[in-house]
C-alpha positions in Angstrom: -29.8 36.9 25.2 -31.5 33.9 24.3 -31.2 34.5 20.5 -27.2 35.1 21.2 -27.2 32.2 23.4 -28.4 29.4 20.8 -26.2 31.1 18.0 -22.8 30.2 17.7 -20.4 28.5 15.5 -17.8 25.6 16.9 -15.9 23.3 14.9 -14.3 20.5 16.0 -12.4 17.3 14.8 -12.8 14.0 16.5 -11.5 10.1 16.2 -13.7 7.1 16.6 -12.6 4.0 18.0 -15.0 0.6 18.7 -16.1 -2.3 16.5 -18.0 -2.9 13.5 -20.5 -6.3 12.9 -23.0 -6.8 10.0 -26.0 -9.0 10.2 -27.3 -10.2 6.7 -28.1 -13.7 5.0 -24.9 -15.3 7.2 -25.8 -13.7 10.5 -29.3 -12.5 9.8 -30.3 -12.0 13.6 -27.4 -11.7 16.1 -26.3 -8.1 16.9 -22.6 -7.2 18.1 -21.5 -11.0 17.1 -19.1 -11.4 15.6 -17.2 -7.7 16.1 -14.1 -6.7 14.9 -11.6 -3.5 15.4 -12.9 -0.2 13.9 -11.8 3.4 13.8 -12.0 6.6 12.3 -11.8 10.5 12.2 -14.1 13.1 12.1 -15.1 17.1 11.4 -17.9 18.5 13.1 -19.3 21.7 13.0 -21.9 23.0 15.4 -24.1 26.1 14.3 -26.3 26.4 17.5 -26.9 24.1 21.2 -28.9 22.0 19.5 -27.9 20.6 16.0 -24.7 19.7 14.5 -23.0 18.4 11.0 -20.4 16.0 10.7 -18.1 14.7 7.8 -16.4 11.4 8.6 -14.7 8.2 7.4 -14.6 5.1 8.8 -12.7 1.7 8.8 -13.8 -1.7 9.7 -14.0 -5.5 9.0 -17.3 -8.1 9.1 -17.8 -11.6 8.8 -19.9 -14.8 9.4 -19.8 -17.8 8.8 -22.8 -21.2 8.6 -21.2 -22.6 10.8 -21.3 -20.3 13.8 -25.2 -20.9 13.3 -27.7 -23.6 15.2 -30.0 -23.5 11.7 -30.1 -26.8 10.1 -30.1 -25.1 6.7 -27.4 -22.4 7.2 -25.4 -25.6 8.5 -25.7 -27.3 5.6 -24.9 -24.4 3.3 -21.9 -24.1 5.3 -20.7 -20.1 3.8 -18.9 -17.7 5.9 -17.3 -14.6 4.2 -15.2 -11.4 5.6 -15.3 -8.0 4.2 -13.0 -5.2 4.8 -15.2 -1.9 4.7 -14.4 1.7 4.1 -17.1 3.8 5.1 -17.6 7.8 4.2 -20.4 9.5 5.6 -22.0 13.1 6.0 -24.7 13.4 8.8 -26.9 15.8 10.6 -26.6 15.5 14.9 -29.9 16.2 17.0 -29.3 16.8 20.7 -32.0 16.1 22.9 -31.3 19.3 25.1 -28.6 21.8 25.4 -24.8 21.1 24.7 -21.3 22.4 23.9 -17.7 21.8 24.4 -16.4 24.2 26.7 -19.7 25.3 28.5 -19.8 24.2 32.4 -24.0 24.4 32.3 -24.6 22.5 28.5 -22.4 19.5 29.6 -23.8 16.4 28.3 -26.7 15.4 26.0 -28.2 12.4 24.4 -28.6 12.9 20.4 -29.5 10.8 17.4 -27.7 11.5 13.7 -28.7 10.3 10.5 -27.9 11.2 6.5 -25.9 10.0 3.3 -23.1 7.6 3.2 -21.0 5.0 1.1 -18.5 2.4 1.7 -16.1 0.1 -0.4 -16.6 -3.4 0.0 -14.8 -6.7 -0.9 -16.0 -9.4 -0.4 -13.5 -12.4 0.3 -13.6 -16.4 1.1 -10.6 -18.3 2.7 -9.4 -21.0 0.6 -6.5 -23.1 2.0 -5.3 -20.1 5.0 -5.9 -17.2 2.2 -8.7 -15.1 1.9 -9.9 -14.8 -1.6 -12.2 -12.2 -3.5 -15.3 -13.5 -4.5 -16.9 -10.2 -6.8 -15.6 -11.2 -9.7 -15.8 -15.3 -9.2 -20.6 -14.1 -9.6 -21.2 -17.4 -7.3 -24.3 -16.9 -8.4 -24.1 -16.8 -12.3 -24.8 -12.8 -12.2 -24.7 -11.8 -15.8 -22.7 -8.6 -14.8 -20.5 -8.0 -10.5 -22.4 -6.0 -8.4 -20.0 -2.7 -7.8 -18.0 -2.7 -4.7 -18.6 0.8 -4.3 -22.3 1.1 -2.5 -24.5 3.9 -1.1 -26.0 3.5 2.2 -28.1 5.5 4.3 -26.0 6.0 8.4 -28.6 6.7 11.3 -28.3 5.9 15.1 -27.8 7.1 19.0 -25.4 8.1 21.0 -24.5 9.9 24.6 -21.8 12.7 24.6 -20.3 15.0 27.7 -17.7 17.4 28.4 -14.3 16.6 29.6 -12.6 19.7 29.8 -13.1 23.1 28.3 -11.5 21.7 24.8 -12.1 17.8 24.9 -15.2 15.8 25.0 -16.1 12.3 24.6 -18.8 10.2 22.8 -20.6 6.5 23.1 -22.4 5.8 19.9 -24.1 3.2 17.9 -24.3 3.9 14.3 -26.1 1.4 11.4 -25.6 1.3 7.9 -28.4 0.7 5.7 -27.3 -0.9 2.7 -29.0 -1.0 -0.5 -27.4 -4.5 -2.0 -27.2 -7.6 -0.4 -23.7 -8.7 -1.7 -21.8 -7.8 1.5 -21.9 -10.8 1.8 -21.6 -12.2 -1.5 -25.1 -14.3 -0.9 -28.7 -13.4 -2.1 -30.1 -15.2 -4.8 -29.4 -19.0 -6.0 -26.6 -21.4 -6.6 -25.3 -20.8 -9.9 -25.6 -23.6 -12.6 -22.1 -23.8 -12.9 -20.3 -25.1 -9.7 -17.2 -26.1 -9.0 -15.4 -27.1 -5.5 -14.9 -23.7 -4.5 -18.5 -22.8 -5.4 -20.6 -25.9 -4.4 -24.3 -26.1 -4.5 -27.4 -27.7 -6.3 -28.0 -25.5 -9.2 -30.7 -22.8 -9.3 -31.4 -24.1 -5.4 -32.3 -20.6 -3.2 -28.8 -19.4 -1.6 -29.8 -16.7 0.2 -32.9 -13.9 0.6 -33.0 -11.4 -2.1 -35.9 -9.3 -0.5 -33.6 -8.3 2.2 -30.7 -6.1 2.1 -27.7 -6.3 4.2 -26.9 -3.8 7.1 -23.4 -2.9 9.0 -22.9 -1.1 12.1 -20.3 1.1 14.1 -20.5 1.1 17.4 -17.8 2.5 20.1 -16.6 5.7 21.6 -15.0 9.5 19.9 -12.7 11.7 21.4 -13.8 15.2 20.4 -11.4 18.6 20.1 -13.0 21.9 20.0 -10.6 24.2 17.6 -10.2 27.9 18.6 -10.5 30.5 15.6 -6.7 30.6 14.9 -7.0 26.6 14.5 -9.4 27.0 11.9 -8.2 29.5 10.2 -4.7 27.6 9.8 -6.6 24.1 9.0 -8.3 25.7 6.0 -5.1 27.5 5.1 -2.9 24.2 4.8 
């Protein structure tokens, strides 16, 4: 009974909707601030009570800005930036005890996730009420653009429960370890070429290379268990 208990297959698909921040060489300290509207969709497919897989993509927007901060020297750099981020990721669920859609005595669980992900980035600078692109401008006299297309590494927490036999809902918090540090379009020095757009004292430290940037999801997913017949007609279309 027990074998047959903790073995069986569900799959579900699931939307995410909450905010998305990023803390790096413009914000380097303040979580959730400042947080704009994110969303996205999901597959996940449960092999047992315990563990789970999901296949997602997500859609958000960070910024900062100098300005924002009570640092003498990020006041007088005086930077801000915003980014527009699409972010694909594959992950592995633990839940801290039992739990499934549909089961009146497995009902809620806390779990944590983590595995591979990627994201699209740009970049951008507003100049005169438009936002401008700032990976191919190198602002900091790079001899080739860092890519806009970036690996990163998704981990985090969340909380999850049953609504009804079909439906159940989510509260997560999910970062994004990054492996550059041009979210933002600052890490290393002023460039010894600057104009008014790109002002500085040249080869003076812009930013911190040794540390990389981070972005985060946070907010709540509406889960659907599929029956068989919804599968079967999913991977048929």
């Amino acid at each position: 009974m027990a074998q047959r208990k903790r073995n069986f297959r569900q799959n579900e698909i699931g939307l995410f909707g909450g905010a998305s921040y990023y803390l790096g060489d413009i914000n380097p300290r303040k979580h959730f601030f400042p947080s704009h509207p994110a969303f996205g969709a999901f597959y996940r497919f449960t092999p047992n009570y315990r563990y789970a897989f999901r296949f997602g993509g997500s859609y958000g927007t960070v910024s900062a800005s100098d300005s924002k901060s009570k640092e003498p020297d990020q006041l007088e750099r005086n930077l801000s930036f915003r980014s527009r981020i699409i972010d694909a990721h594959a992950i592995a669920e633990f839940n801290f005890v039992d739990y499934r859609i549909g089961n009146e005595r497995h009902y809620f669980t806390m779990f944590i996730f983590a595995g591979l992900g990627g994201c699209y980035m740009n970049p951008q600078m507003k100049v005169n009420g438009s936002y401008i692109s700032l990976q191919s401008m190198k602002t900091e006299g790079q001899n080739h653009s860092y890519s806009q297309i970036q690996m990163t590494m998704p981990f985090g927490v969340g909380f999850k429960w049953n609504v009804t036999d079909r439906i159940g809902l989510g509260i997560e918090w999910g970062p994004r370890k990054m492996f550059t540090d041009y979210l933002d379009d600052v890490s290393g020095s002023y460039s010894s070429f600057t104009t008014a757009l790109i002002p500085g004292i040249p080869g003076a430290m812009r930013g911190n290379p040794r540390s990389k940037d981070w972005y985060f999801f946070y907010g709540f997913t509406l889960n659907l268990r599929l029956l068989k017949g919804e599968v079967c007609n999913m991977v048929g279309s």
